[in-house]
Each structure stands twice: as C-alpha cells, then as structure tokens.
C-alpha positions as CSV (number, residue, x, y, z in Angstrom):
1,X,-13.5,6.2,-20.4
2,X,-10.3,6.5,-18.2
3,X,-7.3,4.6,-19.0
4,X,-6.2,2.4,-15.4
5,X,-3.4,0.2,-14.4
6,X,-3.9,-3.5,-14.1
7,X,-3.2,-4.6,-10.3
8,X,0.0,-6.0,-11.9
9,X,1.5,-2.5,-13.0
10,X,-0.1,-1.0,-10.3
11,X,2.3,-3.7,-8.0
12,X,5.5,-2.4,-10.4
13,X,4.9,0.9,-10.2
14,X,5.0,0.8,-6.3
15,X,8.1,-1.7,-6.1
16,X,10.1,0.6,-8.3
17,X,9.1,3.5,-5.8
18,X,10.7,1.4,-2.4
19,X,14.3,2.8,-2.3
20,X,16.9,0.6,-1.3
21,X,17.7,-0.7,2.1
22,X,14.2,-0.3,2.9
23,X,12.3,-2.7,5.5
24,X,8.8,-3.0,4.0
25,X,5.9,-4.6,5.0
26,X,3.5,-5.9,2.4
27,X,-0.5,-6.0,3.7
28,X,-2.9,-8.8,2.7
29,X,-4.6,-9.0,-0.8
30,X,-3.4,-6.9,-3.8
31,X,-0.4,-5.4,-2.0
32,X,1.8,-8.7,-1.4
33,X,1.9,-8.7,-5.8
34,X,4.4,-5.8,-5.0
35,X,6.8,-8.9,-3.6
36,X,7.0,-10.0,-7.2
37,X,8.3,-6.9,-9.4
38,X,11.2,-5.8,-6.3
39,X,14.4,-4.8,-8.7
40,X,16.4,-8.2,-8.0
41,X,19.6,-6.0,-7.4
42,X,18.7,-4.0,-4.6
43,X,18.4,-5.1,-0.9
44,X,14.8,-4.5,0.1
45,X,14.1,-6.6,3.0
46,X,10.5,-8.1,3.3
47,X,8.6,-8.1,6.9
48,X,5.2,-10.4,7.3
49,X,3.4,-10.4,10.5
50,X,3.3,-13.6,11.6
51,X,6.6,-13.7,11.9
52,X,9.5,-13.5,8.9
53,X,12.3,-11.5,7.9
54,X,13.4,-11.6,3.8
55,X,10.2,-13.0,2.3
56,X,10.5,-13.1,-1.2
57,X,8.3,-13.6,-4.4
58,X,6.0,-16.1,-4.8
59,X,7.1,-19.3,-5.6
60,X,6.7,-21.1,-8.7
61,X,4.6,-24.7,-8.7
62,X,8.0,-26.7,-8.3
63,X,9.2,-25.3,-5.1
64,X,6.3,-24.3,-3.2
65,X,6.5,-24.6,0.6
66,X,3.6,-25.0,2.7
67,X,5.3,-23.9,5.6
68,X,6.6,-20.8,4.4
69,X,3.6,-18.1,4.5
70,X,2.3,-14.5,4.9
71,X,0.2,-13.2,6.9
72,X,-2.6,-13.6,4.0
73,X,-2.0,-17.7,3.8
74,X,-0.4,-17.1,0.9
75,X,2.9,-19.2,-0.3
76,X,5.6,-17.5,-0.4
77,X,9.6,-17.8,-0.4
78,X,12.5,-17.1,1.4
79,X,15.5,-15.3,0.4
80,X,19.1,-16.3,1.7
81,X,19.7,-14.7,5.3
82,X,16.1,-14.9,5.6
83,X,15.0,-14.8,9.8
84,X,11.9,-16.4,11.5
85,X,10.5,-15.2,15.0
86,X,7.6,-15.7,17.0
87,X,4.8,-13.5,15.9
88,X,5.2,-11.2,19.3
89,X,8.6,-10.4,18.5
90,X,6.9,-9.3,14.5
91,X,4.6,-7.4,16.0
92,X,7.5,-5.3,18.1
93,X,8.8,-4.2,14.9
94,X,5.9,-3.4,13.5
95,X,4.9,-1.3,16.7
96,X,8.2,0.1,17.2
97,X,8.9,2.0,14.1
98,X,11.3,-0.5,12.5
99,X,9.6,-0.9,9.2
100,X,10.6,2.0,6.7
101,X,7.6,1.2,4.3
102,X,4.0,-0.8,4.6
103,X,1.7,-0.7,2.1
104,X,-2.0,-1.7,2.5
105,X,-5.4,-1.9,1.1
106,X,-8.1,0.7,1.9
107,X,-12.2,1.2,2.1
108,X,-11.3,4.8,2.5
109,X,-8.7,7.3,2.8
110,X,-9.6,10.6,3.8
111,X,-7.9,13.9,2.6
112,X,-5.9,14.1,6.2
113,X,-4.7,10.3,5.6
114,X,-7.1,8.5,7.6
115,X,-7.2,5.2,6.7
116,X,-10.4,2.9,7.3
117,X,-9.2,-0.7,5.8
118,X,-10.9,-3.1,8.0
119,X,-14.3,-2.6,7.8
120,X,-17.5,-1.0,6.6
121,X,-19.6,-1.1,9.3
122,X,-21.4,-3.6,8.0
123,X,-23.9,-4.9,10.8
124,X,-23.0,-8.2,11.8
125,X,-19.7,-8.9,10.1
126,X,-16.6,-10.1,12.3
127,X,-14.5,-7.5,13.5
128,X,-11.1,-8.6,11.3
129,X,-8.6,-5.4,11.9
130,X,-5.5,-7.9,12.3
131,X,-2.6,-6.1,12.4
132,X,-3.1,-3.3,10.2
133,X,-3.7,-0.7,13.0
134,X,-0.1,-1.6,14.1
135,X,1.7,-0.9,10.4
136,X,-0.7,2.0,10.2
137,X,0.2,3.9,12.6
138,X,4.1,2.0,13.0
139,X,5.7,2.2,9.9
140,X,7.4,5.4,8.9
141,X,5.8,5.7,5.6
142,X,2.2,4.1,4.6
143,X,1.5,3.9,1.0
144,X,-2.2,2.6,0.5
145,X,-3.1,0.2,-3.2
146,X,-6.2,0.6,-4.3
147,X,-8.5,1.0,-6.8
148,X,-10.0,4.9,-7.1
149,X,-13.4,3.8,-7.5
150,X,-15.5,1.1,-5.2
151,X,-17.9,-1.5,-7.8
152,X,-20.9,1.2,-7.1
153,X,-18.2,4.1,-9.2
154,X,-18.0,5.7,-5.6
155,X,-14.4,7.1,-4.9
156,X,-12.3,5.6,-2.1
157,X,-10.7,9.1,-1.8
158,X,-12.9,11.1,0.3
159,X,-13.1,14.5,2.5
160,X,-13.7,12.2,5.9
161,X,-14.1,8.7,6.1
162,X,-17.4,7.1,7.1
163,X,-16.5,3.6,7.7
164,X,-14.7,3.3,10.9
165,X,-11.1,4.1,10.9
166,X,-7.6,1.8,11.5
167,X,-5.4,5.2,11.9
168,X,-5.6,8.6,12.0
169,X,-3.5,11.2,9.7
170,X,-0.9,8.0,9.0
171,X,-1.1,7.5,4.7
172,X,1.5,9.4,3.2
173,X,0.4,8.4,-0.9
174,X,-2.3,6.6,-2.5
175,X,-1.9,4.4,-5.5
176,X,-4.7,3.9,-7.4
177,X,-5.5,2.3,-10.8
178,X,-6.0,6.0,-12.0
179,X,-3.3,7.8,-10.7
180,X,-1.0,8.2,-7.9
181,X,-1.6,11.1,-4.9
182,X,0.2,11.9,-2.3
183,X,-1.1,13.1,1.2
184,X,-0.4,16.8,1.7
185,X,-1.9,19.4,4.8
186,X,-4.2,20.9,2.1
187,X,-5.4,17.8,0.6
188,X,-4.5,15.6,-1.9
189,X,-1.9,16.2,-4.4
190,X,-1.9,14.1,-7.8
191,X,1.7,13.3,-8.5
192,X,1.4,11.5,-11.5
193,X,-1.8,11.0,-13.8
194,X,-1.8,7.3,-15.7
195,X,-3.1,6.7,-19.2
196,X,-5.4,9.5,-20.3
197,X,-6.9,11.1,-17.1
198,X,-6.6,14.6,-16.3
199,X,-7.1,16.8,-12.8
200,X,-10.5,17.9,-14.0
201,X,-11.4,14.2,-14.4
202,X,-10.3,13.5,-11.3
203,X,-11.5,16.4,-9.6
204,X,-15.0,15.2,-11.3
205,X,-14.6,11.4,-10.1
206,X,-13.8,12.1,-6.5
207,X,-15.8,14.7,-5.7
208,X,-12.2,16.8,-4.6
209,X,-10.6,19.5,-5.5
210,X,-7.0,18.2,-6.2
211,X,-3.4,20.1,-6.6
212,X,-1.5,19.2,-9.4
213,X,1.8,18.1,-8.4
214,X,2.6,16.2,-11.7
215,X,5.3,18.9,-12.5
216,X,6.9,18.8,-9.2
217,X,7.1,14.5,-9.1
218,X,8.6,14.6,-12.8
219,X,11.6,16.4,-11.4
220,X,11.9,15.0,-8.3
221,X,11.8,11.5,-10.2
222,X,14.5,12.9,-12.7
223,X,16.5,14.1,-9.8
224,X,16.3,10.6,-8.4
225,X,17.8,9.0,-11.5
C-alpha cells in the first residue's frame, strides 16, 4: 500500500507552492483548505466568485460571520483592505486574466490538461458548471486537488477524458494524494513522489506512462530557496 497525503497536507503543500503577490482563486470543496496553511508573511490576495477581494482563513467559532462567504457557502474571513463587488464585476476578473492562480477539483484530467470538473454525465443530474469554466480557462495558471484514484481505485489521470469537459488544454499541475504532476506536451511529468510511491507504481495505477521530473523539481525547488 501507497503512502498519501491527508487533504490537510495536501492543502499545505499547494499554499507553500503560491508565490507571493499572487491573486488566487480557491474552487469549492477540498481546495478552499488551501486558505488555511497561506504563509502569514506573504501578500497572497484571495479572489471568491461571488464577489470578494482578501478572503482569508476560516474563522474560528467566536468570530464567525454569516455574511461573509465563498462561493461554496462556506464561512470565511476577511483580511484588512479586504474589497467587496457585485458578483459581475468577480466574474470580469475571473474572465479577464486577472487571477495569477485558481485551483480546483477534478473528475478528470486528461494528459493535454483537459479538465472535466462538473460533471459525469450522469443522466439526470443538474447541470452545476458554476464558474469553473471561467477560472479554467481565465486564470493564468490552473492547478487541480484531487485525489489520484476515484472510490472504484480508477485513476482521475487519464489519456482523454470521458466525462464532459469545463476546459480544454488549461491545467498546468495536478496534486494528488500520491504525488504531484505537472502538465507537459508529452504527457504528464511526476515532479515529486510523496511517501513511498515510485514511477512504476504510478505508471501501474494510472494506466500512463509518466516522465520522471523528480530530479528536475528538487533543483528548481532548491534554486527557489
């Protein structure tokens, strides 16, 4: 058995990877945990759709605000010189290429960074796309959080994507509870391996055949630093 990141490290590991002076965008479900591990001395400036600049963490049970939301419902808080707009105006940015980061859930991505996050096809089931087409395709760099494997051990990586899609060619790098890969023009390359799993495992899991761009990360990481 594979060792995998909790949705909690999975969160810190992509907060530490948002470089300063970033405007980010945070989609609904696991990714808004990301809000929560943001290094406190840098200025990363949190968008939500529905209309708010410089969302913070979430709050604790004394100071929760029920008017102060993301796009998910979800309490959250506001940081000083924090902005509110109507949600056209949120949308604007998000369609007009003012958000450096988003980072979103996915049903699929395939190995040319399509991204199918909305839906399965399922017969009957309301169509609920929101505005994840718009950060998809928007924001200058998508990172999608997700687990590797779906509940039936099929892998959310794939060669194309069979549910239908929210953008074409937009992810740049997948975090997953196994590993971390980033989007290249021959496929995906696995920048950095968590716990005890291995390109062959991978390779095995997926059903892909992976580049290993471990090396390559570790010194563009050590550069950064």
């Amino acid at each position: 058995m594979s060792t995998k990141l909790s949705r909690a490290e999975l969160a810190q590991q992509i907060a530490a990877a948002i470089p300063e002076g970033a405007f980010v965008n945070l989609g609904i479900g696991a990714p808004t945990l990301v809000a929560n591990y943001l290094p406190s001395d840098l200025e990363i400036v949190l968008h939500t759709e529905n209309g708010m600049l410089g969302m913070g963490p979430a709050p604790d049970a004394g100071h929760l605000d029920p008017d102060l939301i993301n796009a998910g419902k979800q309490a959250v808080t506001a940081l000083e010189g924090a902005a509110y707009f109507h949600q056209a105006d949120s949308f604007a940015i998000m369609r007009g290429g003012h958000l450096d980061v988003c980072v979103l859930g996915a049903f699929q991505v395939s190995e040319k960074g399509d991204l199918a996050n909305w839906s399965t096809g399922t017969p009957g089931a309301i169509p609920a796309v929101g505005g994840a087409m718009d950060l998809a395709i928007g924001a200058k760099e998508v990172y999608v959080m997700t687990d590797l494997l779906t509940k039936q051990n099929e892998s959310k990586l794939v060669a194309a994507c069979s549910y239908p899609l929210t953008g074409v060619a937009c992810v740049s790098r997948v975090y997953t509870d196994h590993a971390v890969f980033d989007v290249t023009s021959e496929g995906f390359a696995v920048r950095e391996l968590y716990g005890d799993n291995t390109i062959e495992l991978l390779s095995a899991l997926t059903g892909l055949t992976l580049i290993d761009a471990t090396t390559t990360a570790s010194t563009d990481r050590a550069e950064e630093h």
